[in-house]
C-alpha positions in Angstrom: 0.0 0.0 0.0 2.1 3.6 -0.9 2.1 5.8 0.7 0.9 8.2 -1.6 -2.7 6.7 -1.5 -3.0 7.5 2.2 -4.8 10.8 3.6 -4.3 12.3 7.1 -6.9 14.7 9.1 -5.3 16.1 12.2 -7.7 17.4 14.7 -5.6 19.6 17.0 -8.1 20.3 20.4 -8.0 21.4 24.2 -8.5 18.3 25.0 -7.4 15.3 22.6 -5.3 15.2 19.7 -7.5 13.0 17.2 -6.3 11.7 13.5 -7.7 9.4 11.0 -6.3 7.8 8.3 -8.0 6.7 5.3 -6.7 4.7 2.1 -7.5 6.0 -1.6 -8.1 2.5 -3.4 -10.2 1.3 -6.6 -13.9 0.9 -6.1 -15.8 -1.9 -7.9 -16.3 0.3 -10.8 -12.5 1.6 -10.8 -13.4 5.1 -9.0 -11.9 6.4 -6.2 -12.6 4.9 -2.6 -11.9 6.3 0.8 -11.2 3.4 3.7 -10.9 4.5 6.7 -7.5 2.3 8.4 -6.8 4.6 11.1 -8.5 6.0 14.1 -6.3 7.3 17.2 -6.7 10.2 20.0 -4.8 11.2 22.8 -4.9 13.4 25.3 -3.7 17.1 24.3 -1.3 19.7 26.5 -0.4 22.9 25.5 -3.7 23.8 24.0 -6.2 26.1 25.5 -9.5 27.3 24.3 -8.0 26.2 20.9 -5.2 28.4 21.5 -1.4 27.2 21.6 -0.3 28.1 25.3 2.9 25.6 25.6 4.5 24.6 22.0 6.8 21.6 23.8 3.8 20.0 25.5 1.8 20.2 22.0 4.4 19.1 20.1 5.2 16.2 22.2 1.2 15.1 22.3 0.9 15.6 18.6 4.2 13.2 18.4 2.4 10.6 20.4 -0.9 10.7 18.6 1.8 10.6 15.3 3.4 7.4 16.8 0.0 5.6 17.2 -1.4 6.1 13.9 1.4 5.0 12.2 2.0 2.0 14.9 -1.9 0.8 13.7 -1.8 1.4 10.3 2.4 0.3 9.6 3.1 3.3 7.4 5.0 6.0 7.8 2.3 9.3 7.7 4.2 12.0 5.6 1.7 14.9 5.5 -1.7 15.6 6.4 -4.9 18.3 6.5 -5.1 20.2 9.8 -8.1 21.0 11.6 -7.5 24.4 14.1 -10.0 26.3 15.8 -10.1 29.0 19.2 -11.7 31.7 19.5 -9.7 34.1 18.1 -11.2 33.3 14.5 -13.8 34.9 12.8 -15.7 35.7 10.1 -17.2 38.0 7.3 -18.9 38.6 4.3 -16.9 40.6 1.6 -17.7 41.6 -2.3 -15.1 42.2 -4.9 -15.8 43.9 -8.2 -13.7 43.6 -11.4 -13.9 44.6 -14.8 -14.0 42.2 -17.7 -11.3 43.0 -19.8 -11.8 40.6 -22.7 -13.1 42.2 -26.2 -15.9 39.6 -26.7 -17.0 39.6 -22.8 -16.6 36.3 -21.6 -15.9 35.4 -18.6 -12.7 32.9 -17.9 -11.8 31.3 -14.9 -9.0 33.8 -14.1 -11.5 36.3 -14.0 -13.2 34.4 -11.3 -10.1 34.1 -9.2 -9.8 37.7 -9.8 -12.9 38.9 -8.5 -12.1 36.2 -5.7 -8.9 37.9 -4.5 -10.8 41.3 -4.8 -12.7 40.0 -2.5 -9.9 38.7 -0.3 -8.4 42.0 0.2 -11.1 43.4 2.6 -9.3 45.3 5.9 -8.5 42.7 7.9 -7.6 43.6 11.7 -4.0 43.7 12.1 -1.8 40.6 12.9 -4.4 38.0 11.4 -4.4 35.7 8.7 -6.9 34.6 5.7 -8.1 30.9 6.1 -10.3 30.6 3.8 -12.3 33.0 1.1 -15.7 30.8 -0.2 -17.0 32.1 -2.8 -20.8 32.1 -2.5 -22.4 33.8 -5.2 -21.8 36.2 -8.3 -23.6 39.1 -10.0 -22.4 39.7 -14.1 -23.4 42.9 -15.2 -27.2 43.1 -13.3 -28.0 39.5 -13.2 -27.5 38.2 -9.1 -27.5 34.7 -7.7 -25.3 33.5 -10.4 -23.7 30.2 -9.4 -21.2 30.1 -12.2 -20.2 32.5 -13.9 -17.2 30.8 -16.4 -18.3 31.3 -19.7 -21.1 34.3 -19.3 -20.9 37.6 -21.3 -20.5 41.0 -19.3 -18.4 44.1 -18.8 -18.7 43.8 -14.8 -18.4 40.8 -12.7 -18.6 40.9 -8.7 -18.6 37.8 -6.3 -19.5 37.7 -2.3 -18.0 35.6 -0.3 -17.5 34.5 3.2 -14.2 35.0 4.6 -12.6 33.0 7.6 -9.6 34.4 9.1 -7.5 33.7 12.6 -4.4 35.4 14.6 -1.1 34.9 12.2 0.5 33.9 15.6 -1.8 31.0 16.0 -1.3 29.8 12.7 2.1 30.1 12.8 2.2 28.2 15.7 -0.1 25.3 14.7 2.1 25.3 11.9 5.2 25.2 13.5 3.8 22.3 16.1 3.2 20.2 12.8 6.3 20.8 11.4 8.1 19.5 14.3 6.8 16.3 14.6 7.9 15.7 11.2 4.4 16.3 9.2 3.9 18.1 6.1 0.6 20.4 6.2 -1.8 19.5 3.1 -4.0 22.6 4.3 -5.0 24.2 7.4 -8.7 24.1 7.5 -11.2 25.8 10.5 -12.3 22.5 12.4 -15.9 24.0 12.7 -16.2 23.2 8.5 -14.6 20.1 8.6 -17.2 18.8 10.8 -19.7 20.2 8.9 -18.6 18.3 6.0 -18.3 14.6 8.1 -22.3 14.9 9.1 -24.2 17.3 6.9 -25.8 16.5 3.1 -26.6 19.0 0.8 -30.7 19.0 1.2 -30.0 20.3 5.0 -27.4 23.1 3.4 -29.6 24.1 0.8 -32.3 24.6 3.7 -30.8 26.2 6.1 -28.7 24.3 9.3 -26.0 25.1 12.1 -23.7 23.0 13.1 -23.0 23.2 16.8 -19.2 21.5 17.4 -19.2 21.4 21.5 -15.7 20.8 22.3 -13.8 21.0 25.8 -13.1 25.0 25.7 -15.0 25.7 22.7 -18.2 25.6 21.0 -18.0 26.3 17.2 -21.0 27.5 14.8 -21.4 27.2 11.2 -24.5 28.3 9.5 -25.7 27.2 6.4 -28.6 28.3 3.8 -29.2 27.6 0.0 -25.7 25.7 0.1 -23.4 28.8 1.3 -22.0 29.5 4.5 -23.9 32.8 6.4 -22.1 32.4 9.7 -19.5 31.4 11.6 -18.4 31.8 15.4 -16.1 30.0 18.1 -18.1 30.3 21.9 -15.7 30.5 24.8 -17.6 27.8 26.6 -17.7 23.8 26.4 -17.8 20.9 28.4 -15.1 21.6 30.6 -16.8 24.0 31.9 -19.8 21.8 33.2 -17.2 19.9 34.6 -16.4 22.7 36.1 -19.6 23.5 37.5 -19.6 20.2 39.3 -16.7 20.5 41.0 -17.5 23.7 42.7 -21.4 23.0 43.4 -20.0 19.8 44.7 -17.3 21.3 45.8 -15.0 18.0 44.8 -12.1 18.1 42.8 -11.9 18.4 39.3 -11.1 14.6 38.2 -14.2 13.8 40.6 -16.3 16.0 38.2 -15.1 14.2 35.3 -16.3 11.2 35.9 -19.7 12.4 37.3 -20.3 14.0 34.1 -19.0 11.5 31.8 -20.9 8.8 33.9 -24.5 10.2 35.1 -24.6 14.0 33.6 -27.3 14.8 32.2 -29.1 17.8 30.8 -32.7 16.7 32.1 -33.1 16.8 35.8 -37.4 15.4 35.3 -35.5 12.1 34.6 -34.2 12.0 38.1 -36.5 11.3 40.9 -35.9 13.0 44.3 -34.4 9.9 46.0 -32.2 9.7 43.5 -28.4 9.7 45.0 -24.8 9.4 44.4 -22.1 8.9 46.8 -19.0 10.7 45.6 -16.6 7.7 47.2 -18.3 5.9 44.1 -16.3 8.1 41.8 -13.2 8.4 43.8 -14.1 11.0 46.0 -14.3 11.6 49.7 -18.1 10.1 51.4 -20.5 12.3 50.9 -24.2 12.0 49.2 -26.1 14.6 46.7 -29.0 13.7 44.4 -28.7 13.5 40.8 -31.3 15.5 40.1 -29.7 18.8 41.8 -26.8 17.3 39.6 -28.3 17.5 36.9 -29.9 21.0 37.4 -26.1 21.8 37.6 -25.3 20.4 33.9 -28.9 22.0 32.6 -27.8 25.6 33.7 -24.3 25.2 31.8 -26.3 23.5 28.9 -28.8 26.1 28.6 -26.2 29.1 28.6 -24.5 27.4 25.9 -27.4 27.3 23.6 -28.6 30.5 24.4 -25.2 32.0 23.5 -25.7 29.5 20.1 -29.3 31.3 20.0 -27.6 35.0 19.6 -25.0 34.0 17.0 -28.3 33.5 14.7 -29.9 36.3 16.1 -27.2 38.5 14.5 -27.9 36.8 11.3 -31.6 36.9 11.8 -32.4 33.1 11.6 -33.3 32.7 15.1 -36.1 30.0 15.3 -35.6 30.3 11.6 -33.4 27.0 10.4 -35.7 24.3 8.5 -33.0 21.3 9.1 -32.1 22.8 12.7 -28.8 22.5 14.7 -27.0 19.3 14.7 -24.5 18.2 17.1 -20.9 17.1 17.0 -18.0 17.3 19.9 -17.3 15.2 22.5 -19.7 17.3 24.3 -22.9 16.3 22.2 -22.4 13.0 24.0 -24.0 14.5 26.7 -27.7 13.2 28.2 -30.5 14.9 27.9 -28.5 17.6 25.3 -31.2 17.0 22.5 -34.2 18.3 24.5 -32.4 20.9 26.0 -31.3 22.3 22.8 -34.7 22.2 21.3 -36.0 23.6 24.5 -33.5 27.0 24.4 -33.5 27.2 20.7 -36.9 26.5 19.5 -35.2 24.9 16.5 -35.2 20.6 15.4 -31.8 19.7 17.4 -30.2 16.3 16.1 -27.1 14.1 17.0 -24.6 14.7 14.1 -24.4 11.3 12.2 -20.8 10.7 10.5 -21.0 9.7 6.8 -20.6 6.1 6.5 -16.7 4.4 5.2 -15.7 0.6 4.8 -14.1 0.7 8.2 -12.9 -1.7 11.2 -12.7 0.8 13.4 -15.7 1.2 15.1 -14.6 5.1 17.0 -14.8 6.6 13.5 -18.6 6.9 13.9 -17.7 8.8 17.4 -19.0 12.4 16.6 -15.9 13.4 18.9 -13.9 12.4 15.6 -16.5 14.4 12.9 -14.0 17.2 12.3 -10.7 15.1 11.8 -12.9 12.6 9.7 -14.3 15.6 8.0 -10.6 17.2 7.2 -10.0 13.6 5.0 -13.1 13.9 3.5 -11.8 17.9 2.1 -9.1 16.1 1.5 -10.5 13.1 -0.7 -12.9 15.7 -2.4 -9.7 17.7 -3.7 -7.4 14.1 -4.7 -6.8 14.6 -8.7 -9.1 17.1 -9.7 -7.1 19.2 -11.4 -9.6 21.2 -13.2 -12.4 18.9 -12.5 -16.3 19.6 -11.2 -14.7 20.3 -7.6 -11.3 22.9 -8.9 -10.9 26.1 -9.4 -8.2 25.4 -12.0 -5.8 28.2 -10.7 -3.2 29.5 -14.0 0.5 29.6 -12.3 0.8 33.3 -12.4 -1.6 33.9 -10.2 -1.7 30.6 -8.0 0.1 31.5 -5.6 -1.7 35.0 -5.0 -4.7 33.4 -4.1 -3.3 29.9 -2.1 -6.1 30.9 0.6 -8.8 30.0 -1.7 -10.0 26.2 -0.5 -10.5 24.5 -3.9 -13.5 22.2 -3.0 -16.1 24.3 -1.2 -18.1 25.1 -4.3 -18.6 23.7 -7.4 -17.4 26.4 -9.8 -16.5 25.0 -12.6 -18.9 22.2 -14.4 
């Protein structure tokens, strides 16, 4: 098995390093397949809210995490797509206008990528970084809501697009983590549309769906409607902090809380009867009883604060209460009992479990939706393997390649 037909997502979080490895082979009918070979997470150091506090500790936990993959899979891992997050990024919505300068009018694909990096220019706060530009629609001339314009006549063509961008530093020092351990970055990608791409289909896109990614430190939010991205947003709050919560309501130590949470949290203290108790030497701790339901009252308050905050994200988009296909939820903190209700409850939206796509696999964690955003970072990258030019590729001429390297190939379908 080369090398070559192996692809990498590294999910870098607060609180585990996941990867997964998939396999490129030949499907029954001599197209592409993805196989999923390699599933492995440990736990992560250096990494706050996203955010890298201690390079050595990352580096060494990214190493390990390396060491495992490559251990269950017996290949050396060369390179691979990065998932990042924290709250420092953010996003917005930018048009760029050109001028077509062809005599007969039409519209090539360097015009596209031209209007695109007009786009891409927008004032940026100082000291950050474009991720990503995604181009989301184009006017030519007066006609709007054109999808694809390669081809059309006009004099003027103009394209909005979403723009994801982070802190330079924080890149750089993702970037310089990977490097270390010996890894070649494919891309850097925002975890929050990785995981997106792991659990949503198009029908949901088209309608209009947030994602809700509840990590350890972090919650992230990506919006979609008619197949483009409206919002995006990284909350300072996750399921650490209900852990959190325990421990001082209880006051118990932190590793106490843990295993409360992880063991009888839930979001829905009506399940609990009165009676209803816990002894805290049961989970380590010293011998004292409190009832789950004031437990889980505990857990609700923390819950509901996290979907209220998820509430005024799409309040400043106005599409509160407003999403056909509703939130779905990924993160090791979706795991959570009782989180569906609650989320319907604060949101007054559907609220689902995120469902990973489906892969011939013998690794069972892959359908964990803890691992949705490195599964979703092979996915990008399995969507982007050879198509050089093809349905999914902004074919990119070499002069002006490297002027617009931010531009993520395979989040629209540009070219037919």
């Amino acid at each position: 098995m080369p090398s070559q037909n192996i692809i990498t997502g590294l999910d870098i979080g607060s609180s585990h390093i996941r990867m997964v490895v998939g396999q490129v082979s030949k499907g029954p009918t001599d197209s592409a397949q993805l196989n999923i070979i390699g599933v492995v997470e440990v736990p992560s150091a250096g990494i706050n809210k996203g955010s890298v506090v201690a390079i050595e500790d990352a580096v060494s936990c990214v190493s390990s995490c390396l060491e495992k993959a490559e251990r269950m899979i017996g290949l050396p891992i060369m390179k691979a797509y990065v998932g990042l997050g924290g709250t420092h990024i953010s996003s917005q919505e930018s048009n760029g206008v050109i001028a077509i300068t062809k005599t007969t009018g039409e519209i090539q694909d360097s015009d596209v990528l031209r209007v695109i990096e007009s786009a891409r220019s927008v004032s940026a706060p100082v000291n950050y970084e474009v991720l990503h530009v995604i181009p989301k629609t184009f006017s030519v001339d007066n006609q709007t809501g054109v999808k694809d314009p390669v081809g059309m006549s006009g004099i003027r063509l103009e394209a909005t697009t979403q723009i994801i961008r982070g802190l330079a530093s924080q890149i750089s020092n993702i970037e310089r983590i990977v490097h270390r351990c010996g890894l070649d970055i494919n891309d850097l990608i925002f975890s929050g549309l990785s995981s997106a791409e792991a659990v949503l289909n198009n029908k949901q896109k088209e309608m209009g769906v947030a994602v809700v990614d509840i990590g350890a430190s972090t919650t992230k939010v990506v919006v979609f409607e008619e197949g483009d991205i409206l919002h995006v947003a990284v909350l300072p709050l996750g399921a650490d902090h209900i852990t959190g919560d325990i421990a001082i309501c209880l006051q118990t130590s932190l590793e106490v809380a843990e295993r409360l949470k992880l063991d009888i949290g839930s979001a829905s203290p009506e399940s609990f009867e009165k009676d209803d108790s816990v002894n805290l030497r049961d989970f380590g701790g010293e011998d004292q009883t409190f009832s789950k339901k004031y437990i889980a009252q505990v857990v609700e308050a923390r819950i509901e604060d996290i979907f209220k905050r998820v509430d005024k994200e799409l309040q400043k988009i106005n599409r509160s209460g407003l999403l056909p296909a509703g939130l779905v939820l990924v993160g090791g903190g979706a795991k959570l009992k009782g989180i569906v209700e609650a989320g319907k409850k604060n949101t007054m939206l559907p609220v689902s479990l995120g469902v990973n796509k489906r892969f011939n696999s013998a690794v069972d964690k892959v359908n964990d939706v803890s691992f949705s955003s490195a599964l979703g970072l092979i996915l990008l990258g399995f969507s982007n393997l050879g198509k050089d030019g093809g349905k999914n590729t902004i074919k990119m001429p070499e002069s002006i390649g490297k002027a617009v390297d931010g531009i993520k190939k395979w989040f629209k379908n540009l070219i037919s």
